[in-house]
N, C-alpha and C positions, 0 to 999 in steps of 0.2 A: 504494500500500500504506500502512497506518495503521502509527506509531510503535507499537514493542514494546517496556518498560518492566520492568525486574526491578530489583530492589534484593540487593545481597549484603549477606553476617554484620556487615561493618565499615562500613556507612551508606554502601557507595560506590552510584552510580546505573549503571547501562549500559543505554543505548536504541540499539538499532537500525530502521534502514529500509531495506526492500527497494526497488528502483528497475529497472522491467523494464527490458531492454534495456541495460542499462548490465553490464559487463565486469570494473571496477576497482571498490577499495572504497577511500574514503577514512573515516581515524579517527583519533580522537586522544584525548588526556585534557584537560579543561577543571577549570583550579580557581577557586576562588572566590576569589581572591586577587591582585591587582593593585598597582599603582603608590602607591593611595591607604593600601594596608595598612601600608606604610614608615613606622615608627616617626622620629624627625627625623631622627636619626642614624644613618638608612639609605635617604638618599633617592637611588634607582638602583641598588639592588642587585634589588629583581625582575626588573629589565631585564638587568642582570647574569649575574641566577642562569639567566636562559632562554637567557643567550647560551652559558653555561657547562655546559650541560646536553648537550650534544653532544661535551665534551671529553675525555670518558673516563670507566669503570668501573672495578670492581677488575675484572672477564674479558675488559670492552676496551678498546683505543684509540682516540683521535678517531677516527684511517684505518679501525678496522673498525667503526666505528659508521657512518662514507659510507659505504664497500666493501661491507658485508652488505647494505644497503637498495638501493645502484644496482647489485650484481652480479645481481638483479633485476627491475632497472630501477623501481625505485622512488624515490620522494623523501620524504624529513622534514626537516621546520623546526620553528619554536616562535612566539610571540608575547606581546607584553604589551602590557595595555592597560590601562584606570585601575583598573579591577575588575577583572580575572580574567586568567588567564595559561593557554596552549594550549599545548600538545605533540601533532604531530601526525603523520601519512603518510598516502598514497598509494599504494598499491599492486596488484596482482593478484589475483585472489580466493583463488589457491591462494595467497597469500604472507601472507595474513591473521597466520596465528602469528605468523611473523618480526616483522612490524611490532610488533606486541603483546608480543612478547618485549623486542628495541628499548626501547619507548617503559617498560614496567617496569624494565627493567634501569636506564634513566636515570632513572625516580624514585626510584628506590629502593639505589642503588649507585654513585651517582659518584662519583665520589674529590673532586674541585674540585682537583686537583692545582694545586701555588704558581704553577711554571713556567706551564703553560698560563695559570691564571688573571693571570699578570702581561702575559701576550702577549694574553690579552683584554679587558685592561683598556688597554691601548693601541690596540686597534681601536675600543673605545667614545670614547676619548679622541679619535680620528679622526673616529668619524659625530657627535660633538658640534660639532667643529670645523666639518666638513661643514654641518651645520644652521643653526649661527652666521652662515654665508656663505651660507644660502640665505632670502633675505628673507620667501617666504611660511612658511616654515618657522617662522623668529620671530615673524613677526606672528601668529602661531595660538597658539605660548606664550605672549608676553607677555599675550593676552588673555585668558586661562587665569587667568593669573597676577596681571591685575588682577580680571578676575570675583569670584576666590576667592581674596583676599590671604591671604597666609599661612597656606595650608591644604594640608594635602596633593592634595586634588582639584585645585589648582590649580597642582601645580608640575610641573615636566618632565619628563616619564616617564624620559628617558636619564640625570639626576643632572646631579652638576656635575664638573668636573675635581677637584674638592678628594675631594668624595665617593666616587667611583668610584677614584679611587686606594688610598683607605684599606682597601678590606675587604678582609677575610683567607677562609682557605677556611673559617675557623672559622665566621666570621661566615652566611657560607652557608649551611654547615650548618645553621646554628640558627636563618637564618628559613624555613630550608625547612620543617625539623621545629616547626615552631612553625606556622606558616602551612597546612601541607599535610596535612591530616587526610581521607579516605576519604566522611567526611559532608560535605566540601564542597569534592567532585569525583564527576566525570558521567564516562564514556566513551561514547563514538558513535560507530557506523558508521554509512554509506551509501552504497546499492551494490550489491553481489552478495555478501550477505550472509546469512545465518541465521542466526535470534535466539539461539535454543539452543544453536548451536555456537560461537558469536561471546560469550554469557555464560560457557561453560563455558571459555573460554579465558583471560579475560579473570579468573576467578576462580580461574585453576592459577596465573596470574603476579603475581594485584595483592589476590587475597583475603584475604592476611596484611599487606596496608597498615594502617598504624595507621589507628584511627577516628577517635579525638579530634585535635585542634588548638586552637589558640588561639581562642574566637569572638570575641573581643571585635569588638566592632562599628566599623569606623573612625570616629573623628570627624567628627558632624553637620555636611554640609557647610551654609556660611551665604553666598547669595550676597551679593557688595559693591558691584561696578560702580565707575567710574569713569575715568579717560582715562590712558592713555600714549602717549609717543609717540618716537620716536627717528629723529634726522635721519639720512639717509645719502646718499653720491653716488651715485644709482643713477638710473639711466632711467626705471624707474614706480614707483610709490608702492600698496605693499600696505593697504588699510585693512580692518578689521572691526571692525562697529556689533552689537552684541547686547544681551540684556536674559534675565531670569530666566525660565527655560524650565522644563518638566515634566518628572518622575520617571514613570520606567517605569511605575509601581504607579497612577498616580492615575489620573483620567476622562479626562483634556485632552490623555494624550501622544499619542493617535493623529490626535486633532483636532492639535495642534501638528504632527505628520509633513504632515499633506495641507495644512495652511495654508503651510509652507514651500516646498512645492511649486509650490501655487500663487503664492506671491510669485515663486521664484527656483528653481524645477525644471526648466527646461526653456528652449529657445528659443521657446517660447509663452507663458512667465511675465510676469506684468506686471515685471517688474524688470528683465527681459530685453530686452523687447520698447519701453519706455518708457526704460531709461538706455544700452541700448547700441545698439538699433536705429534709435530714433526719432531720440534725441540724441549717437550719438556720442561718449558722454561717457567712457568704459571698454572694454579689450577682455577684460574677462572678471567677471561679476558673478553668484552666485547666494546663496541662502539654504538654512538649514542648520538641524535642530534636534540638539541630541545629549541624549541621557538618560540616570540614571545612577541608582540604587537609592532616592537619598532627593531630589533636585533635577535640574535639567537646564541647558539655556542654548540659547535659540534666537539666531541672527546673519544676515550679511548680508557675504558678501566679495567687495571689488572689487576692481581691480588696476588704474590709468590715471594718465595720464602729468601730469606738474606743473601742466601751465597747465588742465585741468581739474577739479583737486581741489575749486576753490571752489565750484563749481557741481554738483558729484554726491551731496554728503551732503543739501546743500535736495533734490535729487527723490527720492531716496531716501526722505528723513523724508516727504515728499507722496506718495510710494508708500504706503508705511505707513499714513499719514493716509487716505487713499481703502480700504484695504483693512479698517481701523476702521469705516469706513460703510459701506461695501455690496462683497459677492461677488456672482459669479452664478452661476445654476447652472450654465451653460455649463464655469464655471472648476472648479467641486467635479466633476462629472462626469471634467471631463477628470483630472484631480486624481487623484479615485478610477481612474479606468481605469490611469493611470500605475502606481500602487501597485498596483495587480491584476496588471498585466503582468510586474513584478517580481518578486512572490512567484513566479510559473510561472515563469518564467524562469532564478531561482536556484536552485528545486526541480530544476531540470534538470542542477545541477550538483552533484554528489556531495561534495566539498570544503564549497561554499556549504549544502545541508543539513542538513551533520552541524553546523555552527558552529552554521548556526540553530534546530534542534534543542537541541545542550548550550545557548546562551544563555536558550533557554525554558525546560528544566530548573532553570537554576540560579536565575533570576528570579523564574519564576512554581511554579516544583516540577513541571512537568509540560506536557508538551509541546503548542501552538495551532495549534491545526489551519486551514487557510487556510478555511475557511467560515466560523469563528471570526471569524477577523481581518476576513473580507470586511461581516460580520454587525455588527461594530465601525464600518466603515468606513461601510456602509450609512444608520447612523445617523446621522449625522452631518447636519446641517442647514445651510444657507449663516446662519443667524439666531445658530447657534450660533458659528459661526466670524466672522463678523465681534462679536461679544460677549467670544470669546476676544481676539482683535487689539486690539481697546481695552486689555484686560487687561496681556494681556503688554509692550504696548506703553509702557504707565505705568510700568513697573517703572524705577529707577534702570537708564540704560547704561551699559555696559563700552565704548569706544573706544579701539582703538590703530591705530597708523599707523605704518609702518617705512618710508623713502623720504624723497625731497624733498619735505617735506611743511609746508614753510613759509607756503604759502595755505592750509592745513586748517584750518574755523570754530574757534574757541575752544568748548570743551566744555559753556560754559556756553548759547553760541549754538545748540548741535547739541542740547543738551536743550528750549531755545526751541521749534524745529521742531517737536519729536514729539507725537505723538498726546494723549498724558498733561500738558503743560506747563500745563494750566489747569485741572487736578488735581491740584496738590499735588505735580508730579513735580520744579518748581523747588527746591524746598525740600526737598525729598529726597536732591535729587543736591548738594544745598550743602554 
């Protein structure tokens, strides 16, 4: 079935899709508003505000905000991400209201009560701690964090302990009303839905949502690249190698998805197949792109143990290097079939759908149809993707290393290596 699109009075979006055979509808509300919206002196309060968003109304309590959704048998959670933040459920087809009821009531009525919010502000203080202790975890911040020094794209979506202690319910309040305007927010379903009845519900409980919000646009992310690195006593050493990647909007992002795939998608990757098959060298290595409204950052993460750090960033950067001169179509094919099997696959999942749904709303304003995306993919040339590789590959790297990582090249060496080093990329990264 084709995505069904309406718009209400206050600029909010609501798409539905029908999905035969399927029984439950999963939905939620998607805003446009994430990690990177955080003013300085609020870094980790959207992560905050999503955890907080289950704690109570003025008509209910945490227990009947579970109790209504699993008496049931339903489920709702929430999410943030660097851009946008989810609230969402799972439910029954007849329980569609409730949920909807639900998820209005927490937008638009939470109290942020002091008590609860100080008791969840010590469960964040916990999963930060959590995170701190868990190596691959930091090593995906920290590189974050060197990509995009001092930028909000680049800091860590959970806050810091200093941060996360200080906000009040006030404060809540007033990035939610600042941040959460009707014109940039989606709702979706998919499922066992109809459009008409699923709008009409959806505008008895959320069509007095304010429209306006703050747009300001977050600050222009600028990538920066460069090394860190932090020694620790640990059995394997987390590293990730990345460089300036593509923004949703431009030509290259879809070329950048099938190029990382090919390097590091699969156990038939040349990354795969060449540093951990061939060589032994890692027991876990792939390649990554992420995108993000105005830039992106593609990488390379591997996990292996001290006595061979010295030797996996050279095949790495000669990976890299061979994929700068030639693909084949063997590899783009398989590539592409990869991505194809994916899109059906997650279509199959009603959860997976609706997310992917709202994120094309809010992106592109309007929902991409997988013939679209395959017609994208189609294009694509092995002439163009090793042209891209060169590209991307020159740009200044981002290095960081968390582990015993005392034999890991000097960063000036690992810029040596690359693709780019006899373009101008030495002197970029100096």
């Amino acid at each position: 079935m084709a995505v069904e699109v309406s718009r209400l009075a206050n600029g909010m979006t609501v798409a539905t899709e029908t999905l035969p055979g399927v029984e439950s509808v999963a939905l939620g509300v998607w805003v446009k508003s994430g990690a990177r919206n955080e003013r300085d002196d609020e870094h980790g309060i959207a992560h905050l505000l999503e955890h907080m968003a289950f704690k109570g109304t003025s008509s209910r309590s945490a227990f009947d905000i579970a109790a209504q959704i699993e008496n049931v048998g339903g489920e709702i959670n929430a999410a943030t991400s660097v851009e946008t933040t989810s609230f969402y459920a799972r439910v029954l087809a007849d329980d569609v209201p409730l949920a909807v009821d639900l998820l209005a009531d927490i937008l638009q009525d939470s109290t942020f009560d002091p008590e609860e919010l100080q008791r969840e502000q010590h469960v964040i203080l916990q999963e930060i701690g959590a995170a701190h202790d868990t190596p691959d975890d930091v090593v995906f911040d920290r590189f974050t964090e060197t990509a995009f020094r001092h930028q909000a794209l680049g800091r860590s979506i959970l806050g810091t302990p200093e941060t996360v202690k200080s906000f009040t319910s006030q404060q809540l309040h007033a990035f939610m009303e600042r941040q959460y305007g009707g014109e940039r927010m989606v709702v979706v379903a998919a499922g066992d839905v109809k459009h008409d009845a699923f709008v009409r519900e959806v505008e008895k409980k959320l069509g007095t949502f304010r429209a306006k919000s703050d747009s300001t646009i977050p600050q222009y992310a600028h990538y920066v690249g460069g090394d860190f690195r932090e020694g620790r006593d640990l059995m394997d050493a987390q590293i990730v190698l990345g460089f300036e990647g593509r923004a949703y909007h431009v030509r290259d992002f879809y070329a950048s998805q099938v190029l990382s795939m090919i390097l590091g998608g699969g156990m038939s990757s040349r990354l795969f197949q060449e540093v951990r098959e061939k060589r032994g060298l890692c027991y876990s290595i792939y390649a990554f792109h992420w995108g993000f409204s105005d830039t992106g950052i593609f990488g390379v993460h591997a996990a292996t143990g001290e006595g061979d750090i010295r030797k996996l960033l050279p095949v790495i950067a000669q990976e890299l290097h061979r994929t700068s001169e030639s693909i084949g179509q063997e590899e783009l094919d398989r590539a592409r079939a990869q991505y194809r099997a994916g899109l059906i696959m997650s279509a199959e999942s009603p959860a997976s759908r609706a997310s992917q749904i709202a994120r094309q709303l809010l992106l592109f304003g309007r929902p991409v149809g997988r013939d679209e995306l395959m017609e994208r993919l189609n294009a694509l040339t092995v002439e163009r993707l090793t042209d891209l590789s060169s590209r991307l590959f020159s740009t200044r790297p981002t290095l960081a290393a968390v582990g015993p990582i005392g034999s890991l090249p000097a960063y000036d060496n690992v810029v040596d290596a690359l693709p780019g080093a006899h373009n101008g990329l030495r002197r970029a990264a100096s």
